[in-house]
N, C-alpha and C positions, 0 to 999 in steps of 0.2 A: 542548608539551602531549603527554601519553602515546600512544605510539602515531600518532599522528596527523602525515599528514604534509601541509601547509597548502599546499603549491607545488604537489604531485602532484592533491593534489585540487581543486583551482582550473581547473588545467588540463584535469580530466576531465569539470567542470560545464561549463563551454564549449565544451570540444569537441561538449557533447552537445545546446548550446544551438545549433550549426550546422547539425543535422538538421530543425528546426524548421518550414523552408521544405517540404520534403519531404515533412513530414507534411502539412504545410498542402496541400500540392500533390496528394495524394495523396486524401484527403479529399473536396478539391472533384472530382477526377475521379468518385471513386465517385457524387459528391451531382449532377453532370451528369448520371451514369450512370441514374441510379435506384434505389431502393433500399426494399423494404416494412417490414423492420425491421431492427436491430441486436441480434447476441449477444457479449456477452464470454464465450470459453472459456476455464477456466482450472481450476487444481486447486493445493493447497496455498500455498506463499504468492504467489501468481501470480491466484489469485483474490480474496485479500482485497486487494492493491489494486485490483482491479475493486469489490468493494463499495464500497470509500471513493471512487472517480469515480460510482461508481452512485446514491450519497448528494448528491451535486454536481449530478448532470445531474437527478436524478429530484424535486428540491427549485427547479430552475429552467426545466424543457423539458417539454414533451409528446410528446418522442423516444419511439419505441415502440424500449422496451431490455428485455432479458433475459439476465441476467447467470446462466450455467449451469457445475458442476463439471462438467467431459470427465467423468470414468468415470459419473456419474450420464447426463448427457446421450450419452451412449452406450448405455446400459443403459435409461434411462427414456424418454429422447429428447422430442423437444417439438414439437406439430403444429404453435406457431407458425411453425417453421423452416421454408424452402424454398427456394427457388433464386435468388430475389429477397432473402432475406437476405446481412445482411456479418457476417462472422464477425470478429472481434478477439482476438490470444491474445499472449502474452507467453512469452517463455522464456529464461533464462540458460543451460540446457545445449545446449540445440537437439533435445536429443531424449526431451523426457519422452515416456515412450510411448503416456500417456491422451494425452495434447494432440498427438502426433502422428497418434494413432487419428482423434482429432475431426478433426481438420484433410482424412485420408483420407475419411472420410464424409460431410465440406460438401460437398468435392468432386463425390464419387458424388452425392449431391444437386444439385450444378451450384452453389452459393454459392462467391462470390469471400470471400478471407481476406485479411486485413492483421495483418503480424506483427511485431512487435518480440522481437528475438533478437540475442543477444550473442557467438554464435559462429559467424563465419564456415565453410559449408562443412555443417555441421551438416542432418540430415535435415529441421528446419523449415525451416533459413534458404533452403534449397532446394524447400521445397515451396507456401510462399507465395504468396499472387500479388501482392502490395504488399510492399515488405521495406524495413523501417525495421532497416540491422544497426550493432550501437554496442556497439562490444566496453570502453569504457570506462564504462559505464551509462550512467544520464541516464533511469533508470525513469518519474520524475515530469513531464520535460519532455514525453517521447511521450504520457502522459494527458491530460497537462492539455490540450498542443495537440489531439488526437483530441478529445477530448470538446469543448473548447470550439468547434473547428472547425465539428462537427456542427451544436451548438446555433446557431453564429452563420448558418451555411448554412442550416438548419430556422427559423429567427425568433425565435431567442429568448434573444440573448446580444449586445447590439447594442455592449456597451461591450468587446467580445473583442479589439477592437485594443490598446484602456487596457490591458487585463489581461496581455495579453503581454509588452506593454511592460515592465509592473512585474515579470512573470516572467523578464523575463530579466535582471535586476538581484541573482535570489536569490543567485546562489554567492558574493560578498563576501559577503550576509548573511547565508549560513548556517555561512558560518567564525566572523561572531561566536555565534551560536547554538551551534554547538559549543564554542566556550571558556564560555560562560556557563553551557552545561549540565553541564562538567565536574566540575566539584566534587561537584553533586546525583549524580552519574551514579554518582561513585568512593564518595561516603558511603552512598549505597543499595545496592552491588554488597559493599562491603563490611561491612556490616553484617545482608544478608541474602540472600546468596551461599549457605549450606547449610541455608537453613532450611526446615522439611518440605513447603511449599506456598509456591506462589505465587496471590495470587488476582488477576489482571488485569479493570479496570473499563474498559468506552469505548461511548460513543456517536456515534451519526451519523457520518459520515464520520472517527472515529477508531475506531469500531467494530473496524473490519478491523484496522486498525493491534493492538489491542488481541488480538484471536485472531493474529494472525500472530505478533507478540511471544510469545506463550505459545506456540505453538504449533513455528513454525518455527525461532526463536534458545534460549529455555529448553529447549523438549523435545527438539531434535533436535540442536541442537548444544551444549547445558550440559548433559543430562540430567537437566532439574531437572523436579520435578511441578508442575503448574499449573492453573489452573481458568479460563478465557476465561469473561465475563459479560458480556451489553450494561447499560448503566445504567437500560433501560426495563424489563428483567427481574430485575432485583436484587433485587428486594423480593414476587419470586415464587420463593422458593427460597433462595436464596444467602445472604439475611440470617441465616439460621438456622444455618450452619455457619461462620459466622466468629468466632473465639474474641480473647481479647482479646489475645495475643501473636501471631496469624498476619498473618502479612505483606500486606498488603493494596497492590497499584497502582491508582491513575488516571491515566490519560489523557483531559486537557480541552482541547477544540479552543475554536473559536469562532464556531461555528455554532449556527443554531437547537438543536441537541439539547443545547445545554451545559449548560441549566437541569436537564437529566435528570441530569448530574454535579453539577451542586450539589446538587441531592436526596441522592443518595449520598453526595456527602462530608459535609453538614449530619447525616447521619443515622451513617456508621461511625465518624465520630468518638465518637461517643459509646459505642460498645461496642467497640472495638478501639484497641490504642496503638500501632500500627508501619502508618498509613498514609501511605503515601507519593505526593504531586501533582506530576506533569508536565504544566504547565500551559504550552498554546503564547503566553498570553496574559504571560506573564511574558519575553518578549521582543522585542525594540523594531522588530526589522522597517524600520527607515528608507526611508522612498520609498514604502511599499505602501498601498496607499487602504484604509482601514476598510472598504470591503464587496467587501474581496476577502482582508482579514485571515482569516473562514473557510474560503475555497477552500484557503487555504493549509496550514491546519492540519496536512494527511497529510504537506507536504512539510518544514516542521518538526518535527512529532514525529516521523518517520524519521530525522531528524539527531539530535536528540533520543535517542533509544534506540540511535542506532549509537555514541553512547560509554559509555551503560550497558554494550554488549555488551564493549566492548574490558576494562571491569573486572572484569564478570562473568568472562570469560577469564582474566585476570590472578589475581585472588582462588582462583580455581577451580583453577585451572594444570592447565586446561582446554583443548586449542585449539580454537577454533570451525570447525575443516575435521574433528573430527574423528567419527566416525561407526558405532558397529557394527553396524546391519543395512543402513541407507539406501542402496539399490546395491553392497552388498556381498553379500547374498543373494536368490536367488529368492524372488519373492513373485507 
């Protein structure tokens, strides 16, 4: 398969399925400890998968969460926070410097942080005070275990042993999800790689998925224009500027909000001819219980979209590291 190398990434889902106990581990201290609420910090694509766990936990807990962007929550700040909160943040560089800011301010505030970060030695992985570090990724297994931890610790996730179990069964399955979504990924990439807009559709916990995609991999690393939409607000705006050749995406999970995509799709078919469904539901999952098919959604449509990305690159002859302002100038 293009691109794609099936041994390398097997071995990095695993590897990442090892930290697992960790989190677990880590969790229950905080939950001995105490704790008055939880914040996810985050900024750029670091916070839309916080929405998509936020859409998970908030559909099945009465966890008190507050999922905040650093530069706002630095700037606007939240009187829920305090020193009895746990802070949550994410990072691939280790030193974005909004998310190092917040992290410096929970601090001052007196809030413990639990971080997941990818590069050892880095001013997060160093400034944390829980540190999940996992330089091969494994983005989804630290949510999924954090948040389900929480809920099962709080009361209200009693089947979180089942669910693990079946979690750690994804990386054979998301190799086949990957070859399945290939063909879809190369005919979409290739057919609408230069065209003037992209308009991305998503709801509920594919939501984020759906602005990260536009925002983080089209804009930042294709250069391409885009328009992120949720499918609860589609029909507040957005219907009115889609023409009948613009390129239209969805992304359909399998959770309660997916009726909000069949709305959409039932409805842009009819005034537009180029749109295009990535539906998680068109893949078979073996092993995974039906009502855990939509927990899963964000971590198949990320597999999902990461071989879109390899043809958008290809078609493009584009490389996706590559970048002209993002840390390369003052801002």
């Amino acid at each position: 398969m293009f691109k794609f190398d099936e041994a390398k990434f097997l071995a990095n889902e695993k590897k990442a399925i090892e930290f697992i106990p960790k989190v677990e581990k880590i969790v229950d201290e905080v939950c001995e400890k105490g704790y008055s609420n939880i914040f996810f910090v985050g900024i750029g694509g670091t916070i839309t998968y916080e929405w998509q766990v936020e859409s998970i936990i908030k559909s099945m807990s009465t966890l008190d969460l507050y999922v905040e962007n650093a530069a706002e929550f630095l700037t606007v700040g939240n009187k829920k926070f305090t020193k009895d909160s746990i802070v949550v943040i994410q990072s691939a560089s280790g030193d974005t410097k909004e998310v190092v800011q917040a992290v410096d301010y929970a601090h001052e505030v007196g809030a413990k942080v639990i971080g997941f970060v990818e590069k050892e030695g880095s001013p997060l992985a160093k400034s944390v005070d829980y540190l999940i570090l996992e330089e091969a990724g494994g983005t989804w297994y630290f949510w999924y275990t954090l948040a389900g931890r929480f809920m099962k610790n709080h009361g209200d996730f009693a089947d979180y042993d089942k669910f693990m179990a079946e979690l750690k069964t994804m990386p054979e399955l998301l190799v086949d999800v990957k070859k399945k979504a290939d063909a879809p990924a190369d005919a979409y990439a290739k057919k609408h790689r230069d065209d003037a807009i992209q308009y991305l559709v998503g709801s509920g916990n594919l939501w984020g998925e759906a602005y990260c995609y536009a925002m983080c991999i089209m804009e930042e690393m294709q250069w391409m224009r885009t328009k992120s939409i949720s499918g609860a607000d589609f029909f507040h705006g957005t219907l009115e500027v889609i023409g009948r050749d613009d390129s239209v995406i969805l992304f359909k999970g399998e959770d309660a909000a997916r009726k909000l995509m069949d709305r959409v799709e039932n409805f842009v078919n009819t005034i537009c001819a180029n749109v295009t469904v990535f539906d998680t539901a068109d893949y078979e999952l073996k092993g995974i219980s039906k009502e855990f098919r939509g927990m899963m959604s964000p971590i198949v449509m990320a597999n999902v979209t990461e071989r879109i990305s390899k043809y958008l690159e290809e078609y493009g002859k584009h490389p996706l590291a590559i970048r002209r302002y993002y840390r390369r100038l003052d801002y």
